[in-house]
C-alpha positions in Angstrom: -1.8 3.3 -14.8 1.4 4.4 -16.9 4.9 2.7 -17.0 7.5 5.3 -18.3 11.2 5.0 -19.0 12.3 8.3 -17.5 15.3 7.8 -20.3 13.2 7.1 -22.9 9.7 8.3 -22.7 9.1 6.4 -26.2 9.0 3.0 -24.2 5.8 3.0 -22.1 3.0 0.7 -21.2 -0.5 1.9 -20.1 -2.6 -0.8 -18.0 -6.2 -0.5 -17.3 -7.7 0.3 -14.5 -10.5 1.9 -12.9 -10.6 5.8 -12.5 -8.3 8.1 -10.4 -5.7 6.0 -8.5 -4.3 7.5 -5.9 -0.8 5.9 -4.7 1.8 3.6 -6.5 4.1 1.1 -4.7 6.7 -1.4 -6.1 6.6 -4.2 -3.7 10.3 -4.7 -2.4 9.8 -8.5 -2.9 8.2 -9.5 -5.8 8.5 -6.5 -7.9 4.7 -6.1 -8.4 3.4 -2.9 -8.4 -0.2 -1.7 -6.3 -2.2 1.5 -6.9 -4.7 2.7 -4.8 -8.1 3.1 -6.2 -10.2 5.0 -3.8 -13.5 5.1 -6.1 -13.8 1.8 -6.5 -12.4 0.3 -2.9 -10.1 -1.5 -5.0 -6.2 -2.3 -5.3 -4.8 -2.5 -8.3 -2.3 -5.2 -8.9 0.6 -5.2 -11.6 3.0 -7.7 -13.0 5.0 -6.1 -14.9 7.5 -8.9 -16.9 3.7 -10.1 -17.8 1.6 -7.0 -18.0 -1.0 -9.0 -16.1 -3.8 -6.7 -14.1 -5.5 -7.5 -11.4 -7.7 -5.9 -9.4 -8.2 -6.8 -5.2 -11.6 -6.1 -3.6 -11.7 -4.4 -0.3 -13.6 -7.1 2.0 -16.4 -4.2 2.9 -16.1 -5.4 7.1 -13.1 -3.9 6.7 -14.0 -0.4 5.2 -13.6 1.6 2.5 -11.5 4.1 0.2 -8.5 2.6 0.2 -6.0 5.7 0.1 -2.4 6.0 0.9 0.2 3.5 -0.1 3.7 2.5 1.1 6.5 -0.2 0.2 9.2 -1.0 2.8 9.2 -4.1 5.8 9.5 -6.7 2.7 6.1 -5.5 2.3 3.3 -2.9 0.4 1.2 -1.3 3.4 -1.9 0.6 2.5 -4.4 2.6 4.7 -7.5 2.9 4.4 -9.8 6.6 4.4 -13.3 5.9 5.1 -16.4 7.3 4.4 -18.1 10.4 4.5 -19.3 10.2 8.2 -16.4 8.3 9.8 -13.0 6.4 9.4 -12.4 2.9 10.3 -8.8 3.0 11.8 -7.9 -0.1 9.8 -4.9 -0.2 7.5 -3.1 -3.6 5.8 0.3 -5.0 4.9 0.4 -6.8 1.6 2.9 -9.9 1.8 5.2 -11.5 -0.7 2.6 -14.3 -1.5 0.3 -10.8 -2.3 -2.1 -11.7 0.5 -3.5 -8.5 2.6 -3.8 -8.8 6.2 -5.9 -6.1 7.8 -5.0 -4.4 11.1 -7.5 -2.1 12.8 -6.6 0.8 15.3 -8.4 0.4 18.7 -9.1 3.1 21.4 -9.0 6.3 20.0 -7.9 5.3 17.0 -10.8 3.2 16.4 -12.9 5.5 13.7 -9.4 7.1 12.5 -9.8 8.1 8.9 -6.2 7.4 7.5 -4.7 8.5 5.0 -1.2 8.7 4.9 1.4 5.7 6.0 5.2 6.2 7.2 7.3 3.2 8.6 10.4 3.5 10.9 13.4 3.2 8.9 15.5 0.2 9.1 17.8 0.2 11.9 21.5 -1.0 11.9 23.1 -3.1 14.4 25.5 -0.4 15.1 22.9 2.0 15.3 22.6 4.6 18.5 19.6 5.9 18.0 17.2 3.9 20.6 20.1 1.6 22.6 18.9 -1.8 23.3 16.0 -1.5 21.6 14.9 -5.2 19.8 14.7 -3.7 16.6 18.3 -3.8 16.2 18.3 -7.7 16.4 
């Protein structure tokens, strides 16, 4: 994984990983960064005033090839593909105390194979968008 200063490509740190991440996110708390390592079912874990690595298993009971990647909801969210055959429709929020809970789709969504994550965007008290809607609390 590569840390670049866009103004000054000279200053840049490499970290180890394993091969082909997929997706990078900053988490809005802690200022870690996560990649997505889909090869190895793996997340990658970065902190950056220390340079530590870390890597995070993917408990297998909750699937495999861990994909698309996301920061926002004072959290990193990360979805996760599947195998070959089928999906698992399970994706999971990492928390400020970089702990992953794991949510899984039911219904038809139960074998989804996901790969891509979008979150609503914040809404504002005075918003008009969706009136009375909770969100705006």
């Amino acid at each position: 994984m590569l840390r670049i200063n866009h103004t000054n490509p000279d200053d840049y740190t490499l970290y180890p990983g394993f091969d082909v991440p997929i997706f990078v996110a900053r988490h809005p708390v802690t200022g870690h960064f996560y990649a997505t390592q889909d090869r190895e079912n793996h997340l990658m874990w970065i902190a950056p005033e220390g340079g530590t690595v870390r890597q995070i298993p993917v408990p297998a009971r909750h699937g495999t090839t861990p994909v698309g990647m996301v920061a926002g909801d004072k959290a990193v969210w990360v979805t996760l593909l599947g195998d070959r055959r089928t999906g698992t429709g399970v994706f999971g929020r990492i928390d400020h105390d970089d702990q992953v809970t794991w949510f899984r789709l039911t219904g038809e969504g139960l074998q989804a194979s996901l790969l891509h994550l979008a979150l609503d965007p914040p809404h504002r008290p005075d918003c008009a968008c969706c009136p009375g809607r909770a969100a705006h609390q």
